[in-house]
C-alpha positions in Angstrom: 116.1 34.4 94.6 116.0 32.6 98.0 118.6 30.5 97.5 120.9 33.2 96.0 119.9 35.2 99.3 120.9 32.1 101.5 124.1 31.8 99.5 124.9 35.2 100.1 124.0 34.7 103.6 126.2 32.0 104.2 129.1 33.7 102.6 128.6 36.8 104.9 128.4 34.2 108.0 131.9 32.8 106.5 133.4 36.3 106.2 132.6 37.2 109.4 133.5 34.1 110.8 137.0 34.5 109.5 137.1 37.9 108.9 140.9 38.0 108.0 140.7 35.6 105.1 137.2 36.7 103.5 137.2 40.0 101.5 134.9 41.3 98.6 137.6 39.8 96.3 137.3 36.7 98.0 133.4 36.3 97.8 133.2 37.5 94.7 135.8 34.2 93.6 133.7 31.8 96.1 130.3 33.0 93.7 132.2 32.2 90.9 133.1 28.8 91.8 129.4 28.0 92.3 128.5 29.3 89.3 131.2 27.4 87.2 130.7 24.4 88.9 126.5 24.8 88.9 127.5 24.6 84.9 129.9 22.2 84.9 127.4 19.6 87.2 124.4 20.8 85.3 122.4 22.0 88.2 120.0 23.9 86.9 118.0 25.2 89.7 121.4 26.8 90.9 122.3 28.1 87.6 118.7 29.4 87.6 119.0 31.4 91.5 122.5 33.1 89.5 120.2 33.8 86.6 116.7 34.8 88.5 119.4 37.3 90.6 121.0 39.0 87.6 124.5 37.6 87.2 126.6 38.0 84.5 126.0 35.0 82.1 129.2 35.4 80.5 131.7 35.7 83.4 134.6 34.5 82.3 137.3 31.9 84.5 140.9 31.9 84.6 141.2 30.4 81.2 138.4 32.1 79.5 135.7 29.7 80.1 132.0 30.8 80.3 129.1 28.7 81.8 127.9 27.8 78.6 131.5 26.7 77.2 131.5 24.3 80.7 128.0 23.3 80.2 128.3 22.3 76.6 131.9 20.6 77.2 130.3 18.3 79.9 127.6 17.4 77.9 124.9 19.3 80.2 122.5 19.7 77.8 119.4 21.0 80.3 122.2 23.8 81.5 123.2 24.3 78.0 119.4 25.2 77.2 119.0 27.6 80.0 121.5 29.6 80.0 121.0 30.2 76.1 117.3 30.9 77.2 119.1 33.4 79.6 121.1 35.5 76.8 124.2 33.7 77.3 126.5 34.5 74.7 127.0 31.3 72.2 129.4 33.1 70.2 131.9 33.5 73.4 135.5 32.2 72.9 138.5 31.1 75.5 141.6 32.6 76.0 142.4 30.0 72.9 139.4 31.3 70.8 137.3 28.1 71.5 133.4 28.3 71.3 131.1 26.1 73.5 129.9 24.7 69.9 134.1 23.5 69.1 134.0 22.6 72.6 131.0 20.2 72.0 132.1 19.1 68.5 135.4 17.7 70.4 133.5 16.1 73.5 131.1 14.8 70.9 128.1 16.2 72.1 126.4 16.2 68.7 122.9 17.2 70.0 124.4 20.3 72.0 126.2 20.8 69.1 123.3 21.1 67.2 121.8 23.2 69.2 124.3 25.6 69.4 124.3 25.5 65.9 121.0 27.2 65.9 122.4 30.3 67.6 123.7 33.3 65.4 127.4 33.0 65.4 128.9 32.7 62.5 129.5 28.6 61.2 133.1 30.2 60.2 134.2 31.3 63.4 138.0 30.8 64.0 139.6 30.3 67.1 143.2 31.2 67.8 144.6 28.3 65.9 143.1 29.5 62.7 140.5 26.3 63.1 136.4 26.6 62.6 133.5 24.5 64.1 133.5 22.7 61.0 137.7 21.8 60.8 136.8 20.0 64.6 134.0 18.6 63.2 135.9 16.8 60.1 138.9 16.1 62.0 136.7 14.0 64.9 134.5 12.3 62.0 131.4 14.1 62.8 130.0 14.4 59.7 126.4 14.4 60.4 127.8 17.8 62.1 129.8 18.6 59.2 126.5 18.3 57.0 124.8 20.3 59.3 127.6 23.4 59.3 127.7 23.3 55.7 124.3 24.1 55.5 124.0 27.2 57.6 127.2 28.5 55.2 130.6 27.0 56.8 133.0 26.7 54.0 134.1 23.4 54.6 137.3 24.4 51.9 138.6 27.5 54.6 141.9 26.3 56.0 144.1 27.2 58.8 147.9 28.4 59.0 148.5 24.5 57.9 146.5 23.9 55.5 144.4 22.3 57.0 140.5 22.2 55.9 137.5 20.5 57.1 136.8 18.4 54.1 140.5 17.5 54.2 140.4 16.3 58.0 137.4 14.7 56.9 139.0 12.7 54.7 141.7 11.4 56.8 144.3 14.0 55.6 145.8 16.0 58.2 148.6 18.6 57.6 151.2 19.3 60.5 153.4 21.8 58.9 152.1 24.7 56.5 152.6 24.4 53.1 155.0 25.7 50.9 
C-alpha cells in the first residue's frame, strides 16, 4: 500500500509540475503502464502494491491484453501465480480472442501452461480465428500439452473455419484454405 501511495504521490508531484500535460486521463494511462509493464517484467512486489490497493486485475490495453495474458506470454511464471491468486481472470481473451493459456502454448511456456490449465475455462475455448488451446498446442508440437488438454475434455477433432484440428496440426498436416 505504501508504494502505491508513493506512486500516487509522485504522479500528483508530476501533474502538478506540469499541470498542462497531466490530467485524470493521463494518470490514469501512466498507472496502466506500470501495471502492464510490472506484468510483463514480472515484478511481483509491484504487481502486489496494484493488487494490495484494489486495482482492476483484468484491465485491459490497447489490444486487449490483461496482466495475466503479459505475464504468461513473457514466461513470468511468479507473476502468473499471483495474479491468478488475485482473481485474475484466466479465461480473458484479446481483441483476437487469445487466452493467456494460447498465449503460453505459443511462447512455449509449458509449465505456465499447465498451470493455467488448472483454472476453469473451458479446454475448448475458441479465439477469433476459430482456433482452441489445444489446435496451438498440436500445431507448435506440444504434445505433452496436447495430452494434458485432452484430458480435462478438449476435443482434439474440433476444427476451425479451415479445417484445421489439433490432432491434424499434430500430425504435420496443416490446412490453409477451408475445405470444400
Amino acid at each position: 500500500m505504501r508504494m502505491f501511495l508513493l506512486l500516487l504521490g509522485c504522479l500528483s508531484f508530476a501533474a502538478w509540475a506540469a499541470p498542462v500535460e497531466q490530467n485524470p486521463d493521463a494518470i490514469k494511462a501512466q498507472l496502466e503502464d506500470y501495471y502492464f509493464d510490472a506484468a510483463r517484467r514480472g515484478d511481483v512486489p509491484m504487481l502486489e502494491t496494484f493488487i494490495e490497493s484494489g486495482y482492476s486485475l483484468d484491465t485491459r490495453d490497447s489490444k486487449g491484453y490483461t496482466a495475466l495474458i503479459l505475464a504468461a506470454y513473457h514466461g513470468q511464471a511468479p507473476a502468473v501465480e499471483r495474479l491468478l491468486a488475485a482473481g485474475a481472470d484466466a479465461c480473458a481473451q484479446d481483441q483476437r480472442g487469445n487466452t493467456a493459456l494460447m498465449g503460453a502454448i505459443f511462447k512455449g511456456e509449458l509449465q505456465i501452461a499447465k498451470r493455467l490449465m488448472a483454472t476453469d475455462c473451458s479446454p475448448d475455448q475458441r479465439n477469433g480465428a476459430g482456433q482452441t488451446a489445444a489446435m496451438y498446442a498440436g500445431l507448435f508440437k506440444r504434445l505433452e500439452l496436447l495430452d494434458a488438454l485432452q484430458a480435462k475434455g478438449a476435443d482434439l477433432n474440433a476444427e476451425d473455419p479451415l479445417g484445421n484440428s489439433a490432432a491434424r496440426l499434430a500430425s504435420g498436416e496443416i490446412r490453409t484454405a477451408a475445405p470444400r
